[in-house]
N, C-alpha and C positions, 0 to 999 in steps of 0.2 A: 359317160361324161365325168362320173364322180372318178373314175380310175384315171383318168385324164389331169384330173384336179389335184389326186394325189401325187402322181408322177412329177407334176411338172413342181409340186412344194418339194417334193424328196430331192430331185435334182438339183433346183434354184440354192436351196442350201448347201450339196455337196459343190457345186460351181463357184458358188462366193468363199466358201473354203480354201478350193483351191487356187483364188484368182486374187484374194485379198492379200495376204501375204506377197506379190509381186509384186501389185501395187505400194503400199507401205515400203519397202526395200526401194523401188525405184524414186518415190517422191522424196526420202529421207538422204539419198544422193542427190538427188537435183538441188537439193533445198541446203546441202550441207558441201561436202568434198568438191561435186561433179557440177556445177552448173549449167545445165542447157538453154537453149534458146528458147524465150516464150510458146514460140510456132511451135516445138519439137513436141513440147510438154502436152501443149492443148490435143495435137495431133496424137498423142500416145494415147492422152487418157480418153478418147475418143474411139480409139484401137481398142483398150478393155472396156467402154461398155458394148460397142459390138464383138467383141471378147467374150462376155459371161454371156451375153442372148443368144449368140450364135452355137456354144459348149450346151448351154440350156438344151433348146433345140433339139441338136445331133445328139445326145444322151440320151434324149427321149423316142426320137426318131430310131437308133440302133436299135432301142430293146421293141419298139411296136415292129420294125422292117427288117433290118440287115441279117441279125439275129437269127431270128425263124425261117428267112427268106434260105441263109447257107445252112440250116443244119437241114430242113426240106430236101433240097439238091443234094447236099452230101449222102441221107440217107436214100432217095430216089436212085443217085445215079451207080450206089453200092448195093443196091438191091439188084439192078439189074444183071450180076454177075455177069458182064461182058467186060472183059479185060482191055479191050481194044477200047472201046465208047469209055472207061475209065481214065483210057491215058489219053485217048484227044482231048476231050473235056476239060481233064484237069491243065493240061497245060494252055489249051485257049481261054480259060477264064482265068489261069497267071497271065498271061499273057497280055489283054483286053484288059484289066483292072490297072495292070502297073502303067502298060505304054502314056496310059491317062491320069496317072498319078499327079497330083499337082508338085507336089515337093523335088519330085523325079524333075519337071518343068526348069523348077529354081537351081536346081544342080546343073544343069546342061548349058544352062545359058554364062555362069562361072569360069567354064571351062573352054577357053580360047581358042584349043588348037584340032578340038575333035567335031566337026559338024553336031548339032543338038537332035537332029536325026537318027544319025549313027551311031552317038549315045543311048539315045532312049531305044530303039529296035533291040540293041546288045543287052541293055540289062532284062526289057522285056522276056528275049528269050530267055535268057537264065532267068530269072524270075518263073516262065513258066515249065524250064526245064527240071529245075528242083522241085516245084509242086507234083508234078510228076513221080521223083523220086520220093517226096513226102508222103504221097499217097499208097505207093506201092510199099513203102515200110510200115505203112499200118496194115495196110493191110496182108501183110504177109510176116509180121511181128517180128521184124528186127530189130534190135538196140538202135533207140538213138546216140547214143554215145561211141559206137562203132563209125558210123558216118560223119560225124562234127569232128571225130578224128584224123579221118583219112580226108575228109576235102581241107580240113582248115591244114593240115600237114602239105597238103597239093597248092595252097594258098599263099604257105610262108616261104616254101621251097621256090614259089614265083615271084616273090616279091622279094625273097635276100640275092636272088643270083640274075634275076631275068629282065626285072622291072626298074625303068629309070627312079631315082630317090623323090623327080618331082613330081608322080603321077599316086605315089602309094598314096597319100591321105584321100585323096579323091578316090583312089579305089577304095577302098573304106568306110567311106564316107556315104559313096554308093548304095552300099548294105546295108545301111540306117534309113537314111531317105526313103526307098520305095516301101520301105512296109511303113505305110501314111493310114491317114484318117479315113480312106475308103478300104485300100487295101486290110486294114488289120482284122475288121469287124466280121464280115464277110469270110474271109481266111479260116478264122478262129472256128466259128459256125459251123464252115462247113469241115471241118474236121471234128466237133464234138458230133456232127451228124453222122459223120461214118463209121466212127468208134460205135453209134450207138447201136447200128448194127452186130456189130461184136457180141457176143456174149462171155467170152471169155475174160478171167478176169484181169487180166493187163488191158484192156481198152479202154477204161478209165485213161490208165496212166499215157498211152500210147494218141489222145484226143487232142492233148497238145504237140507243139514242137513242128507245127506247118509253119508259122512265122523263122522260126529259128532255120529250117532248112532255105527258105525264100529268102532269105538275108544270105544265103553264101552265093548264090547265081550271080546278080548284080557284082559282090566282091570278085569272080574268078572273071566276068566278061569283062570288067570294064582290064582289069588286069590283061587279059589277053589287048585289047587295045591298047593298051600303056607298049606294047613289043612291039607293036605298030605306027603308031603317032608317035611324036613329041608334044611336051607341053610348050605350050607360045609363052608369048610374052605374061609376066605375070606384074606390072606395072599396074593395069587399068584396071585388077578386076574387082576393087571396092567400090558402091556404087554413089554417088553425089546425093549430099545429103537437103532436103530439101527445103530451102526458107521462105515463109509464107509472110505477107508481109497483110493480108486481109480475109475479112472472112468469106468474100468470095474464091477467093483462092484455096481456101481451106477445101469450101465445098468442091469446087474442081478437082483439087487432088483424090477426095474418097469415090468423087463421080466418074469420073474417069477409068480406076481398078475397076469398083462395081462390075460392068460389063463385061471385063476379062474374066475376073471369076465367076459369072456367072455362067459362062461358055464355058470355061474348065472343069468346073465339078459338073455340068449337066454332059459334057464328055464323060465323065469320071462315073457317073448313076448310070447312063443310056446302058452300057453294056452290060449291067447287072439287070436291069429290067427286062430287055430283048432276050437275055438270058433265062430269066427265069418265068415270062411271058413263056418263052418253047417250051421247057420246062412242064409248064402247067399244062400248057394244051394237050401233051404227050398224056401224063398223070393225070390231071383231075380229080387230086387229092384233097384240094382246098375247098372248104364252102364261100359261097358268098362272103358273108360278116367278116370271116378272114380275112378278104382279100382284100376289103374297105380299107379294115384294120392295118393292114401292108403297106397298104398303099397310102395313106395319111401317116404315117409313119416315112415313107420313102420322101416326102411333100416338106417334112419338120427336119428330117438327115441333109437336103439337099439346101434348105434357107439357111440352116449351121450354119453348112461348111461354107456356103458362100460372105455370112458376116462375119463369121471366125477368120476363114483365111484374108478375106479384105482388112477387118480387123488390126491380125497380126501382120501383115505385108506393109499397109500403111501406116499405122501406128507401131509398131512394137519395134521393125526391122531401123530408121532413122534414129530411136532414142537408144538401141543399144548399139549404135554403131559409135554415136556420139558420147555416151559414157563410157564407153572400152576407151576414145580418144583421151577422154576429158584426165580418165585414171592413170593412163598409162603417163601422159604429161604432167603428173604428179612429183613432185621431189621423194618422195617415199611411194612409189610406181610397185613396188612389192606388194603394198595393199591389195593391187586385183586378184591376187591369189586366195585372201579369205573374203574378198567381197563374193567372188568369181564362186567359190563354196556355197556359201549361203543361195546365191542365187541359184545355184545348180539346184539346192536341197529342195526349194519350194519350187521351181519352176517343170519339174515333173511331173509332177501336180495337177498342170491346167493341161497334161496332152490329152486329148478329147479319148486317144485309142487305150489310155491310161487306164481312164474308169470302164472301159469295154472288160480290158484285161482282169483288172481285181476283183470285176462283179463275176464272172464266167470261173476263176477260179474257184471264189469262195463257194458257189454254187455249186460244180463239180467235187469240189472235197466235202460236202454239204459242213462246210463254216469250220472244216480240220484248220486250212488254210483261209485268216480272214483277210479280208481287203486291208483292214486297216494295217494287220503287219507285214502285206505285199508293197501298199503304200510309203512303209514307214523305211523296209530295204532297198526299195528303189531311189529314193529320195536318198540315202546314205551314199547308197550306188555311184549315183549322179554329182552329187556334192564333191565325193574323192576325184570321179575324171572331169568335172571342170577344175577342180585345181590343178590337175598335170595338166588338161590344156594349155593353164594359163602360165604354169611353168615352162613348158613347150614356148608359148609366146615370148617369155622374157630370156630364155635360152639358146633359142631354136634347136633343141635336142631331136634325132631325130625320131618321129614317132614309130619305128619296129622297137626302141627301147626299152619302150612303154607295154605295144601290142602282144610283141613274142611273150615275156613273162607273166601278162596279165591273162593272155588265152591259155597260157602253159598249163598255171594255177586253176583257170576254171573246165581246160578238157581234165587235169587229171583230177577233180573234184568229182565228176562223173562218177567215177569207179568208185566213188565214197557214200554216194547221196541217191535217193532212189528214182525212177525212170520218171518216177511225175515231176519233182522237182527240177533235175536237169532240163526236160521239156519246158517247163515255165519259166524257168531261168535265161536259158536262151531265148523263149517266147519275149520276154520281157526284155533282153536288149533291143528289137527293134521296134518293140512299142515304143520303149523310155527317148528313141530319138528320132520323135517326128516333128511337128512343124513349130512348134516352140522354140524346139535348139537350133533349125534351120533358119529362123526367122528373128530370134533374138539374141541365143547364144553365140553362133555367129557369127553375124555380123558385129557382137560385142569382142570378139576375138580379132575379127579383122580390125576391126578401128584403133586395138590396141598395138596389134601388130604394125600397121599402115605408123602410129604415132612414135615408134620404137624406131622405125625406119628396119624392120623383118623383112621377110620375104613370105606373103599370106598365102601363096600354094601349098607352102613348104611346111609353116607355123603357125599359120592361122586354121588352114581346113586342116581336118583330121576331130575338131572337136565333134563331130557325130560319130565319128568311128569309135573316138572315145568313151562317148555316153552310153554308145552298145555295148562295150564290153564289160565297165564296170556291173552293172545289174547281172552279169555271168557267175559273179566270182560270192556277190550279197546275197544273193536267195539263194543258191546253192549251199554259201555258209549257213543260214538259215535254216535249209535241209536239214542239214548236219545234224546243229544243234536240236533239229525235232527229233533226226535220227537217234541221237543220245539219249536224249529225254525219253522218248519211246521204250529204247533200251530197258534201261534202268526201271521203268514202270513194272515193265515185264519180267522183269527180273526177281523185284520186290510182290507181283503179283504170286509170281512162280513160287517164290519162298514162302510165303502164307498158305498156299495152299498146299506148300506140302509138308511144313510144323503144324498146322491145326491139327491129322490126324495123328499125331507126334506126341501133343500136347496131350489131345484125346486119350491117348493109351497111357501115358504118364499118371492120368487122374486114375484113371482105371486101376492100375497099377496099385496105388497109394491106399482106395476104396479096400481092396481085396486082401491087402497087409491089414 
């Protein structure tokens, strides 16, 4: 109980940290530039305090459940040295996690002209086709940086000759979305579990970079589908913004989601439980108190995501639709670009898979790498690709202008920075855009674009594509500069220790005169 007591004060704090700053930034628009409707406001700020209880929660939940639950299986199912039970496994638990993904959900339904079925199946499998491939380069120690080569090179070669101009940001866009709030946790886990089997010393480094290979599946299927479909009509797909006129209506709007997310994430946990229910029964590694322990943790992950995503679905996704509108109908309409910044910087922040990510690094480099300066690059990350988004929005430039140069810079970064970094770098684009930028950035994009009179297939999505890339190109500069720093330590250690016995004989020297 008392570790309980402590948890939920450490987390309560880092949650209001990250949740307070969005706040203050949205009220200080509403209150000043951007005026919205009373309904929108109530309804937002109604969205962040199911916002902070539900981040609460899931934070505490990951580290008692998800946590232990993937690196258990990871190491289980790499112990068993059956190469076959390695690759079915691994690709039906990609597979099973994404199809249920909620954010996956919100994307499919965007897109007019491809059944929401047929979507989700295609990324599904790429999702579980690359975990596949993820699994088999650790464990048979291949460069990451080899691979993020040759598919993102198979990637762009699809999308500059093959792929219609209005499907790319949604392919993109793809690759962000399914690595969510269930999928990331879980993921991450179960690859510091297989590494730990490793003994070697690149398994450290080789424990990340399962999210970063699971972000290119979703980009190459949906791609294959864009050579198959057309995009429809792209008139209708900003959604109606909702005016509540009392407080019963209030309550109906949040009562009403409720139920849906409730069925969604309890979709989204079922196949990790049944999972690793077989798991156990095989094994029988776990004592009792563990499982308590697991499973009251699985109980506080699944209340989250259900007040989080209700939360930010009904509060968050109306008020940034309508301040994207409010700005862009601004006589100096350029402002969205350093508003659009700032909000990127703090809005990182509150993704739930955010704090999964910085705590598991800091811990794996035991505090080399701390959360707060993963925090602080990501946040930098994000800030730069909402402003090309919102340049994108006032331009319509098209976004490979943006992507070819920006992936250019962080694959040939690679070859500079070392294999852990690259790994978490790419790990961290597709944490940095989960359901936050889905649910507020956004639709703050479309409302501005919708107010421009844009085309929102075209220049408005692509903003998740973009928040993935930038954190590619930040933490790998990051790298860099540790890389340097390092350097130079060694450098100067090297030269001390070999003037001291230099000095030594000098004295000696001088003694003997």
């Amino acid at each position: 109980m008392q570790f309980l007591h402590s948890k939920f004060k450490e987390k309560f704090t880092e949650t209001l940290k990250a949740v307070l700053p969005i706040l203050v930034i949205v009220l200080f628009l509403c209150f000043t530039i951007a005026p919205i409707p009373p309904s929108i406001l109530i309804c937002f700020l109604i969205g962040a305090v199911l916002l902070v209880v539900g981040m609460l929660l899931f934070n505490v939940g990951v580290e008692l459940s998800m946590t232990p639950i993937g690196e258990r299986v990871g190491s289980i199912m790499t112990k068993s040295k059956n190469l076959l039970i390695v690759v079915v496994v691994s690709f039906v638990m990609g597979f099973a996690i994404t199809i249920s993904e909620p954010d996956l959900q919100v994307l499919a339904q965007q897109i007019p002209s491809i059944p929401n079925l047929t979507l989700i199946l295609a990324v599904a499998i790429g999702v579980g086709i690359f975990l596949v491939f993820s699994i088999l380069r650790m464990l048979l120690g291949i460069p990451l940086s080899y691979l993020l080569v040759l598919f993102y090179g198979i990637i762009f070669v699809l999308a500059i000759f093959f792929v219609p101009r209005d499907f790319l940001a949604i392919a993109f866009d793809s690759g962000g979305v399914t690595t969510g709030p269930m999928t990331v946790p879980f993921i991450m886990s179960f690859g510091i579990g297989i590494a730990a089997i490793r003994s070697d010393r690149h398994a450290e480094d080789d424990s990340f970079g399962l999210v970063a290979m699971g972000s290119i599946g979703p980009i190459l299927s949906v791609l294959i589908l864009g050579m198959i479909f057309k995009p429809g009509s792209t008139e209708q797909v900003s959604e109606a913004i909702p005016i509540i006129d009392n407080t019963v209506d209030l309550w109906m709007l949040f009562a009403h989601e409720f139920p849906t997310y409730i069925k969604e994430i309890a979709l989204s946990v079922l196949p990790i439980i049944v999972f690793y229910g077989i798991v156990q029964i095989i094994a029988r590694d776990v004592n009792r108190r563990t499982l308590i322990k697991i499973a009251i943790g699985m109980v506080y992950t699944y209340v989250g995501l259900v007040l989080f995503l209700t939360g930010v679905n009904v509060g968050f996704m109306p008020a940034g639709n309508y301040l994207g509108q409010t700005i862009a109908d601004l006589p100096y309409f350029w402002i969205i670009v350093p508003i659009g910044m700032i909000i990127g910087y703090f809005i990182v922040l509150a993704e739930p898979a955010v704090f999964v990510l910085t705590r598991q690094v800091e811990e794996m480099t035991s505090g080399a790498i701390s959360a707060k300066a993963m925090g602080r690059s990501l946040s930098i990350g994000v800030a730069v690709s909402v402003g090309l988004a919102m340049i994108r929005v006032l331009t319509g430039i098209s976004i490979l202008w943006f992507l070819i140069p920006g992936y250019a810079i962080a694959l040939l970064l690679t070859f500079f920075v070392s294999k852990l970094f690259t790994a978490i770098a790419f790990d961290s684009g597709g944490v940095a855009s989960g359901p936050m930028t889905a649910t507020f950035l956004l639709p703050f994009a479309m409302g501005a674009c919708e107010a421009l009179g844009g085309n929102i297939i075209t220049d408005a999505f692509g903003i998740v594509a973009m928040v993935a890339m930038t954190p590619l190109i930040t933490i790998q500069a990051m790298g860099l500069v540790y890389k340097i720093k390092d350097s130079r330590l060694r450098k100067e250690a090297l030269y001390q220790k070999i003037s001291a016995p230099s000095d030594m004989y000098g004295d000696m020297e001088i003694i003997e005169l």
